[in-house]
N, C-alpha and C positions, 0 to 999 in steps of 0.2 A: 600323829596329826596334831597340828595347832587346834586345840579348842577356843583359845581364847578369840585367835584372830578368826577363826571363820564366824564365831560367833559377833563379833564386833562389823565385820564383812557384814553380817546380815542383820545388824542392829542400821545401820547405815544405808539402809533403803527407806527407812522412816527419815522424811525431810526435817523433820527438827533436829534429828541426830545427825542428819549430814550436815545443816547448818552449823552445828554445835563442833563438830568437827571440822568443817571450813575453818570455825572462829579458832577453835584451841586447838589442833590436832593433836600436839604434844599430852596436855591436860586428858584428852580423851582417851589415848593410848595405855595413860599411865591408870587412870583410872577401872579399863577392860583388861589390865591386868597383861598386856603383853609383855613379854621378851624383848632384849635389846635386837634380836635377833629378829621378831615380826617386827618391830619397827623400823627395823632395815629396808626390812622387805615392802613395807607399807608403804617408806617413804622413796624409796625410787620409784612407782608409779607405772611397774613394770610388771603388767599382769602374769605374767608368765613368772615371774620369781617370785610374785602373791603365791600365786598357786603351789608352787615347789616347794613354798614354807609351811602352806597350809598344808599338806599332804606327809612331808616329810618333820617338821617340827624341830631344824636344826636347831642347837643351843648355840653356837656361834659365830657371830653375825661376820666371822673368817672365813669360815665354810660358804656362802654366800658367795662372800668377794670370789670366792674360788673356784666358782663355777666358769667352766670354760666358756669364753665370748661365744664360740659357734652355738653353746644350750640357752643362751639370754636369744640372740637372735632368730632361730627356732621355735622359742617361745613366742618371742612379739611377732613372727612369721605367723604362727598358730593366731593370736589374738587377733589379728589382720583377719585371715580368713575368717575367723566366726563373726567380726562386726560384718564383713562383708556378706556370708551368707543369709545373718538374721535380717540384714534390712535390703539386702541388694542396693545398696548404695556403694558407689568407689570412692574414695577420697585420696586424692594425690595430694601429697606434703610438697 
């Protein structure tokens, strides 16, 4: 398990920290101590491969790249349905 990123994940629900990270996200990252590897994962914006870093804690942000396209879309499949269940709103892109 990423400690650092879940922990920084959940430093980021306080709005000064999210601003803080809006401004510098790099600065912030480097500061909570991630991996090149959670920062990978941070900055594609791909909840689903948040997740998969957070859980699994790869050290190389190759091993990433290298996840098969059908497990990213599955993922963002999954994130889809929980916005959809938590609010009952659809949103078509």
């Amino acid at each position: 398990m990423s400690v650092a990123l879940a922990d920084l994940l959940i430093e980021l629900a306080d709005p000064g920290k999210l601003g803080e990270f809006n401004r510098e996200p790099e600065a912030v990252m480097e500061t909570a101590g991630l991996t090149q590897t959670d920062k990978f994962a941070l900055r594609s914006k791909i909840g689903g491969l948040i997740r998969y870093q957070v859980q699994n804690d790869l050290q190389d942000p190759a091993e990433l790249e290298g996840i098969r396209k059908d497990f990213v879309i599955a993922a963002l499949a999954l994130d889809v349905i929980d916005v959809i269940t938590a609010t009952d709103v659809i949103v078509v892109a």
